[in-house]
FIKOLVEX-594390 format. One record per residue: residue in three letters; x, y, z of N, C-alpha, C in turn. Coordinates in pm, 1 decimal. Each point is the difference from the previous one (the first is absolute). Last residue first. Example, Ala and Ser with C-alpha at 12.3 -4.5 7.8 and 13.67 -1.06 7.14 Angstrom:
residues 2
SER | 1285.0 | -225.0 | 708.0 | 82.0 | 119.0 | 6.0 | -77.0 | 109.0 | 73.0
ALA | 29.0 | -572.0 | -7.0 | -89.0 | 119.0 | 0.0 | 90.0 | 120.0 | 0.0
END
This chain:
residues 98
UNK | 15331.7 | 17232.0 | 5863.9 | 23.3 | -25.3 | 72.6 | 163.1 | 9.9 | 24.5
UNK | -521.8 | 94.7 | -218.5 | 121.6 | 55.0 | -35.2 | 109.4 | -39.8 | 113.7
UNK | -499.2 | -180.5 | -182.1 | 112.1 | 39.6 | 106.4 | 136.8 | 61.4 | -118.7
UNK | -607.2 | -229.1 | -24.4 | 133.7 | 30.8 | -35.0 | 52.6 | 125.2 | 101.9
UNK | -441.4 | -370.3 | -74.2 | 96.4 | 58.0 | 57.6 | 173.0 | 9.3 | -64.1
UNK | -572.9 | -147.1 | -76.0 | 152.5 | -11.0 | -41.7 | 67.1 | 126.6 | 102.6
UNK | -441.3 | -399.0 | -4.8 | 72.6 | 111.5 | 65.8 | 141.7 | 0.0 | -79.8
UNK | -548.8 | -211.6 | -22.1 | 171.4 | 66.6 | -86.4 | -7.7 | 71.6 | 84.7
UNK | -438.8 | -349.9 | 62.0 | 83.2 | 142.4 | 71.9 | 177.9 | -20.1 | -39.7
UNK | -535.3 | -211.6 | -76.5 | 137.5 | -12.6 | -42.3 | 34.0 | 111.4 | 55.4
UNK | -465.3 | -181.7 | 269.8 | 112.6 | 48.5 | -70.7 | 142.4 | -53.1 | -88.9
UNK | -535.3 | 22.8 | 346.9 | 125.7 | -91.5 | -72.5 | 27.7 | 104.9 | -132.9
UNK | -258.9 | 141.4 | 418.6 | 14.3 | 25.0 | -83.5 | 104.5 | -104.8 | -39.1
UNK | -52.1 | 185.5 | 443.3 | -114.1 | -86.8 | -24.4 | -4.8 | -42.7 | -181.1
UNK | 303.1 | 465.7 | 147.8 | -39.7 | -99.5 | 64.4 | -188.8 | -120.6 | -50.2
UNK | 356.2 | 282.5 | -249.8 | -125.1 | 4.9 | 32.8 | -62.7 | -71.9 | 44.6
UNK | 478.6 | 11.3 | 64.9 | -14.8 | 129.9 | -110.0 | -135.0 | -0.4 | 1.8
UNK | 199.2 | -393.8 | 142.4 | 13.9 | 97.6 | 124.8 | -32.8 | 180.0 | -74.3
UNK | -211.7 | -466.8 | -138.3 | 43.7 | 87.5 | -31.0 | 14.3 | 45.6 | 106.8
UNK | -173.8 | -481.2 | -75.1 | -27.7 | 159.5 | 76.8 | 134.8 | 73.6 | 19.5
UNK | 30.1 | -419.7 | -240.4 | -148.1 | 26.4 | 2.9 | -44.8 | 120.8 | 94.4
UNK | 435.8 | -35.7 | -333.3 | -11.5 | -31.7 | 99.1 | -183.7 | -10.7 | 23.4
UNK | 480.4 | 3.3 | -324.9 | -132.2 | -26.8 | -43.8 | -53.3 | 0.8 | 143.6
UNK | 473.2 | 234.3 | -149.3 | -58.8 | -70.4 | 58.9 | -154.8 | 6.1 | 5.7
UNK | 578.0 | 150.8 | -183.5 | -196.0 | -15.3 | -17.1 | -39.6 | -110.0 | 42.5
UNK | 445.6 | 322.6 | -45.1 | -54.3 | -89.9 | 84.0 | -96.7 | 0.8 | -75.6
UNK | 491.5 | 235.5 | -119.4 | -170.9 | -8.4 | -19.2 | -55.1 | -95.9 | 58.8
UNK | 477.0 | 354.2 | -22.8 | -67.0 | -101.0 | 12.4 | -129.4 | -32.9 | 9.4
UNK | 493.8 | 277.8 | -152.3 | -188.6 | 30.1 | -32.1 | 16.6 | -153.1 | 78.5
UNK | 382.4 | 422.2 | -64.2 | -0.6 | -155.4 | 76.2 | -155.1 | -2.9 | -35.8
UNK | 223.6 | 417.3 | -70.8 | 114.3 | -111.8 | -102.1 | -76.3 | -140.5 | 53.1
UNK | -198.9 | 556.1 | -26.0 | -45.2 | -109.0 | 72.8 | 116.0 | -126.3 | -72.7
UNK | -47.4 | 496.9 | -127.6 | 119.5 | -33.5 | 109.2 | -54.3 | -168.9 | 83.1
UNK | -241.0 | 177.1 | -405.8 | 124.6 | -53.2 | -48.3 | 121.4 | -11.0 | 122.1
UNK | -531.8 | -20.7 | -112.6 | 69.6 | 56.0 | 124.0 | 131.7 | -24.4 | -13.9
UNK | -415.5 | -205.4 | -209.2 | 86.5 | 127.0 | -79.5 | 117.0 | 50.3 | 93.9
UNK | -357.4 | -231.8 | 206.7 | 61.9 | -121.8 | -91.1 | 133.5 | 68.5 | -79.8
UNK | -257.0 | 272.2 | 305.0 | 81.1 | -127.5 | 86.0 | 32.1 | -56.3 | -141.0
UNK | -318.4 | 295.6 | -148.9 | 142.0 | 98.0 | 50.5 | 115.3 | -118.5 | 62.0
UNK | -451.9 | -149.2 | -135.2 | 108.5 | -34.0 | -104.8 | 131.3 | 117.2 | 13.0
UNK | -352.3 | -28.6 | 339.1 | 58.5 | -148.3 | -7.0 | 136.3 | 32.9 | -123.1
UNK | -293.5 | 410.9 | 58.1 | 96.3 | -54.9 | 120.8 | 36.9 | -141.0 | -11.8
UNK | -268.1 | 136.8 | -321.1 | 150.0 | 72.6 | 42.1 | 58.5 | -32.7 | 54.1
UNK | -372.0 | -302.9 | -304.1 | 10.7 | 49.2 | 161.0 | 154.6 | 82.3 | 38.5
UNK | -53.4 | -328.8 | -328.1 | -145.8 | 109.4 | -57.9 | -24.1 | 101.6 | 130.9
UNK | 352.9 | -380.3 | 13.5 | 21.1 | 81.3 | -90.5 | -95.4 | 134.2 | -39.6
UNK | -117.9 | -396.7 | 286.8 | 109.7 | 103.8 | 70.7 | 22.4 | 95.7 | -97.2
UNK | -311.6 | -287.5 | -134.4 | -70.2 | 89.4 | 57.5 | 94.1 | 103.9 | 62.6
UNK | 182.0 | -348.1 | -284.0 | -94.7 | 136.6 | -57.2 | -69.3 | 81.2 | 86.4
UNK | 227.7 | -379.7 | 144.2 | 96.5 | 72.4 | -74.6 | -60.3 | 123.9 | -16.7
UNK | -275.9 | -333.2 | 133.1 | 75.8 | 79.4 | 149.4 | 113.4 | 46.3 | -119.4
UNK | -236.1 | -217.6 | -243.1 | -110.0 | 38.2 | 45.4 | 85.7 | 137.1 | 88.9
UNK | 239.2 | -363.7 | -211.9 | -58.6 | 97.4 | -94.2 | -34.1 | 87.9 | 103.6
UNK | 68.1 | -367.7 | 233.3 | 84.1 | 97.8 | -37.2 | -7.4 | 96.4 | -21.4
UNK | -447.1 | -227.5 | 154.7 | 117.9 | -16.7 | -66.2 | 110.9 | 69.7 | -26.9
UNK | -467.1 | 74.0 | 239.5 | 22.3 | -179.6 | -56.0 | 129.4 | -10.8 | -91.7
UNK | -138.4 | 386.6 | 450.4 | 47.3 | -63.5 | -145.4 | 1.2 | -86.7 | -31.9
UNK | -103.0 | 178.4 | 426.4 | -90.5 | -2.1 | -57.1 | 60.8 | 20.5 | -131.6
UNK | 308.1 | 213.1 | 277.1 | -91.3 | -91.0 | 31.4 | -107.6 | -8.2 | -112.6
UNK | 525.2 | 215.0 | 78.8 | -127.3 | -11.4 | -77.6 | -61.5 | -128.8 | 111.2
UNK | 433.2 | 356.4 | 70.3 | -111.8 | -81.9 | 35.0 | -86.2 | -49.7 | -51.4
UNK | 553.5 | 280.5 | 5.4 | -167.7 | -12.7 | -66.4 | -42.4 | -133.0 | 26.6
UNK | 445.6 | 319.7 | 242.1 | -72.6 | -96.8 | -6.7 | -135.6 | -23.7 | -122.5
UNK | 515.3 | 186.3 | 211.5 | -103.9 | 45.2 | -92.7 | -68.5 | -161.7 | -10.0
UNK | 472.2 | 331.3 | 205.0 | -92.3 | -134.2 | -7.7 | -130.8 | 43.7 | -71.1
UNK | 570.5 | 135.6 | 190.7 | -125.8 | 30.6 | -81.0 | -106.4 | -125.5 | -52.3
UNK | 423.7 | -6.4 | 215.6 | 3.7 | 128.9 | -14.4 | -121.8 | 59.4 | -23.8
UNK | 139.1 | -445.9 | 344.7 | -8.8 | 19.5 | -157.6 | -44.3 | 155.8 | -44.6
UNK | 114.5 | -444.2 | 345.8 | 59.9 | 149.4 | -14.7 | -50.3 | 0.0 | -120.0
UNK | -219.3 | -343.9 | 292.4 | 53.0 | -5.0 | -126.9 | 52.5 | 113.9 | 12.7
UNK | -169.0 | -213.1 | 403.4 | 110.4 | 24.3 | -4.7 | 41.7 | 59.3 | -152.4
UNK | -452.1 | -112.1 | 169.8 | 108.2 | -154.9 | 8.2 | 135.0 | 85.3 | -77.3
UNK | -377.9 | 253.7 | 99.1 | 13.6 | -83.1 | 102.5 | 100.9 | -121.1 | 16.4
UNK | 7.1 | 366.9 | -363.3 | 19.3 | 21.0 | 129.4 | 7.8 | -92.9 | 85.9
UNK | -161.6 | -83.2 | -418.2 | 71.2 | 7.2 | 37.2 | 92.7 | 21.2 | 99.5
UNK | -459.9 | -14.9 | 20.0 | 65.0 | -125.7 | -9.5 | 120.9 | 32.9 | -0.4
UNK | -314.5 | 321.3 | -57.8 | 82.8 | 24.1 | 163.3 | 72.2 | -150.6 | -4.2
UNK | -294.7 | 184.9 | -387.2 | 169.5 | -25.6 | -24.3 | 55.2 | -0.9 | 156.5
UNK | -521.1 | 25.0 | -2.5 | 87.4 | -143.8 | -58.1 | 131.9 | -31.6 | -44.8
UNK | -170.5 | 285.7 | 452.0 | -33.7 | 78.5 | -130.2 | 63.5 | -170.5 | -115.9
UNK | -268.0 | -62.6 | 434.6 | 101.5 | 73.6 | 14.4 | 46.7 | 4.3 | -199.2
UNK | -385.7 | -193.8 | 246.0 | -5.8 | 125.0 | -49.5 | 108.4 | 57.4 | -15.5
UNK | -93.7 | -507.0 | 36.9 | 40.5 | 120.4 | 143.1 | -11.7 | 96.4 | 11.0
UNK | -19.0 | -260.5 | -375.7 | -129.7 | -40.8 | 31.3 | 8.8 | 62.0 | 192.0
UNK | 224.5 | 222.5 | -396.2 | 31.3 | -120.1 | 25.6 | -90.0 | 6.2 | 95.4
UNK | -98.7 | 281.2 | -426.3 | 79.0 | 6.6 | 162.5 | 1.9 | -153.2 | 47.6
UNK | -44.4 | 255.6 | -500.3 | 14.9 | -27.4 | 34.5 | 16.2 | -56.4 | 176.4
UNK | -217.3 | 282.8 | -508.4 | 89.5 | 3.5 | 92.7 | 18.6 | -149.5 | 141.6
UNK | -248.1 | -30.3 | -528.3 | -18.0 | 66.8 | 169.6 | 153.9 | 22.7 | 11.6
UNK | -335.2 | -136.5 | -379.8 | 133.1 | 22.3 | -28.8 | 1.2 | 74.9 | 164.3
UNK | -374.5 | -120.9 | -250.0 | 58.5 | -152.5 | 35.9 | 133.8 | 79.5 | -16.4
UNK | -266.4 | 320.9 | -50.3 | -68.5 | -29.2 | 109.6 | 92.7 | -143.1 | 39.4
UNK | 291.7 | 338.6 | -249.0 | -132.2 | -47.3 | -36.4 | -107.4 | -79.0 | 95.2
UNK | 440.5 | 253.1 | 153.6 | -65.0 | 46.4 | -148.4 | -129.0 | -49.7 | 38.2
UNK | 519.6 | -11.6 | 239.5 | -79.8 | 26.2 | 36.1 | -97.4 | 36.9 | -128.4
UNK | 500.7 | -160.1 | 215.9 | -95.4 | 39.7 | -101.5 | -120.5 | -0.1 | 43.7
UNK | 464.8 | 163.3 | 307.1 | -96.0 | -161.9 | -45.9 | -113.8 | 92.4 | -121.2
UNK | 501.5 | 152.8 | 202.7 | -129.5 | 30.4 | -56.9 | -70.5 | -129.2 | -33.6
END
């Protein structure tokens, strides 16, 4: 289940359209269960904490007590693969059950 809410809170696709947990897959990870949340357009932690939290579906992934593995990226970019032409912060957390 990927999250999904507030306008700076998207779903995800890799810039191939193929779905954004197909990583695991593509590079071999076995894993039981997965879960992704996305923020864009946050100036801070705080910010992307609260918006995941204020949002179900994100704070179902964070709460998700069969999830044991979390990892987080962030990246400042000048055209967004999320709105395109658009500079960006873009959180990604990802979590696994593996």
């Amino acid at each position: 289940m990927r999250g999904y809410g507030s306008p700076e809170l998207l779903g995800a696709q890799r810039s191939v359209g193929a779905d954004a947990l197909a990583f695991f897959t593509d590079v071999g990870v076995p894993y039981i269960h997965l879960g992704e949340n996305l923020a864009e357009r946050v100036d801070s932690a705080d910010a992307t904490n609260t918006a995941w939290m204020n949002s179900p579906e994100h704070k179902a992934n964070i709460l998700d007590s069969k999830f044991t593995d979390v990892g987080f990226a962030v990246c400042k970019t000048d055209n967004s693969p999320i709105t395109p032409g658009t500079k960006a912060l873009i959180v990604v957390q990802h979590f696994a059950e593996l």
